[in-house]
N, C-alpha and C positions, 0 to 999 in steps of 0.2 A: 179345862186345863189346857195350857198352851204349853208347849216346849220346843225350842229352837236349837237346833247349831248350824251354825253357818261359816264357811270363811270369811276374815273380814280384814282389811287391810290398814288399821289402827293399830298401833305399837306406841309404847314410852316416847320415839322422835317423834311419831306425827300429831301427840298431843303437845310433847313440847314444844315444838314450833308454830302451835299457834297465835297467832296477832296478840291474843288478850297477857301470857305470859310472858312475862317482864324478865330480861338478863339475871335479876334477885331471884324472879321465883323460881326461873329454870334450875338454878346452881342448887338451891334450896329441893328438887323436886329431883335431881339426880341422883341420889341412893336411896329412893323411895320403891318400892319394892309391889306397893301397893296407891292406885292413885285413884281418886272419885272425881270423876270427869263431868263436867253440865253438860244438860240435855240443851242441845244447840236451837235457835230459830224454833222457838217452842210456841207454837200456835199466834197471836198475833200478838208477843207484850213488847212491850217498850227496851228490854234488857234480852239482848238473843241467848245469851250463857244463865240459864238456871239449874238451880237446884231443890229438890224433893223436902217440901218439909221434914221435921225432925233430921235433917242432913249431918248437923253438928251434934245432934247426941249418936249418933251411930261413929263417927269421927270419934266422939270421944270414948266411944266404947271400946272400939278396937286399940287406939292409943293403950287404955288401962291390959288389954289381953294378950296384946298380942307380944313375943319374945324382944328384945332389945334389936336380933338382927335384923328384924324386919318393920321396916318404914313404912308407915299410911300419912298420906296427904291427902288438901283438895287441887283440885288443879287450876287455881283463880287466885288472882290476890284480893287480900282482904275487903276492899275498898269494892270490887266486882262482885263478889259474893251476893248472892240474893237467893232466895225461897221462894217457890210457889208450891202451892196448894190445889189438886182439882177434889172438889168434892164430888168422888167416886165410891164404888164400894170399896178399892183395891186401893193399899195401903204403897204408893212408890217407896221401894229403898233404892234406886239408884244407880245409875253406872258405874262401873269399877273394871280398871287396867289394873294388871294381875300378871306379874310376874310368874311361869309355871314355877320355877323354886319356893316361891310365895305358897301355891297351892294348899299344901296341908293344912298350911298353918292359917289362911284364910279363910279354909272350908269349914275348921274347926271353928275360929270365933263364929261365923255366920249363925251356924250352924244353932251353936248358944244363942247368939244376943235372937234369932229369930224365934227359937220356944221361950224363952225368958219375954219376948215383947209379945208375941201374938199366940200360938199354940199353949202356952199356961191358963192364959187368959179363956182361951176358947174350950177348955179344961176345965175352968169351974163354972163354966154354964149347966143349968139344972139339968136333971135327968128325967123323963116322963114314966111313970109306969100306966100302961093303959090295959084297963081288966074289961075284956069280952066276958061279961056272965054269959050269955048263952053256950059259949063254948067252954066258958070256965079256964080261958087260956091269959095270961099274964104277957104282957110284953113289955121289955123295959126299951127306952129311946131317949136318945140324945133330946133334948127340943127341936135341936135345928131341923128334926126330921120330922116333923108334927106340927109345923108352923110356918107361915112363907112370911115372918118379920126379918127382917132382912138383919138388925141388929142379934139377932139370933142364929144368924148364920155363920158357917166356917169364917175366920178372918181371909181375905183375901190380898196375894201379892202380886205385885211386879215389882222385876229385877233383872237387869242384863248385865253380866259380866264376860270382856275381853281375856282370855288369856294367849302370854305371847310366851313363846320358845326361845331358847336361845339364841337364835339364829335368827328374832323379828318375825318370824309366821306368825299368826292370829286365828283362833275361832274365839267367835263370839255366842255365849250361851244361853239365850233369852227364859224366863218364867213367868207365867203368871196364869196363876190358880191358888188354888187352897193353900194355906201356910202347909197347914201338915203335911200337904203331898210334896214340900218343895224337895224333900229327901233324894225324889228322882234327879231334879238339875244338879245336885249337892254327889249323887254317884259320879252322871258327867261329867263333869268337874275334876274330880280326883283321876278320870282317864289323861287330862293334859298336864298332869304334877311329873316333873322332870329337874 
């Protein structure tokens, strides 16, 4: 498991002022509370601005959860949008500029659409019971801990989320490990809600 904070000097201006963001999407992307940024100059592909597959079912997740005051966008026009995929074990969810007022309310859907996608799932994988007759001892186990199949292991994530202050400061809060442990970046998190 990884876990990061770090200062970082990305804010709501320094994404909207980049090249790819059009005069419409700025105006459009100015009470957004909540924004899912591409991963820039992403290894060697033809398109420098990507995004994490599944990018727009997460988009549309938050849309249905989250309160009317609070706005989620992407930060691309329609036309630049694109997906990549690395087949890895670790599942990308994505960059996200994060509002701290945003906080709670951010940490909360996360928090959901990530047991409802991955820790459910990794919930009804079987249970082992393995009996020592010699000893006559019973032990019950996950599978994932009685097998190195890799599809039978914890689901794994990355996720890096910016949160900014009022005032335009920035830490950025990197994860990637076990879905279930992401609990700890999801504490972090709630320390910059203001």
């Amino acid at each position: 498991m990884e876990f990061t904070v770090t200062d970082s000097a990305e804010n709501f201006e320094t994404w909207l002022a980049k090249e790819y963001v059009t005069e419409d999407l700025k105006e459009m992307l100015s009470d957004a509370s909540i924004l899912i940024v591409p991963f820039e100059n992403l290894r060697d592909t033809p398109n420098p601005f990507l995004f994490p597959i599944a990018t727009g079912d997460i988009l549309r997740y938050f849309k249905e959860n989250l309160p009317p005051e609070q706005k989620i966008d992407i930060c691309i026009t329609d036309e630049a949008y694109q997906e990549f995929a690395f087949y890895s074990d670790y599942k990308r969810i994505g960059n996200f500029l994060v509002k701290a007022v945003a906080v709670p309310v951010f940490v909360g859907v996360l928090s959901t659409y990530i047991y409802e996608k991955f820790i459910k799932e990794d919930e009804t994988k079987p249970q082992i019971q393995v009996v020592d007759k010699s000893t006559h001892t019973v032990v019950n186990n996950h599978i994932s801990t009685v097998t190195k199949k890799k599809f039978l292991e914890p689901t794994h994530i990355k996720i890096s989320v910016t949160v900014v202050n009022s005032i335009g400061k920035s830490k950025n809060i990197s994860y990637e490990g076990p879905a279930v442990n992401f609990d700890e970046a999801l504490k972090s998190l709630k320390e910059y809600e203001k």
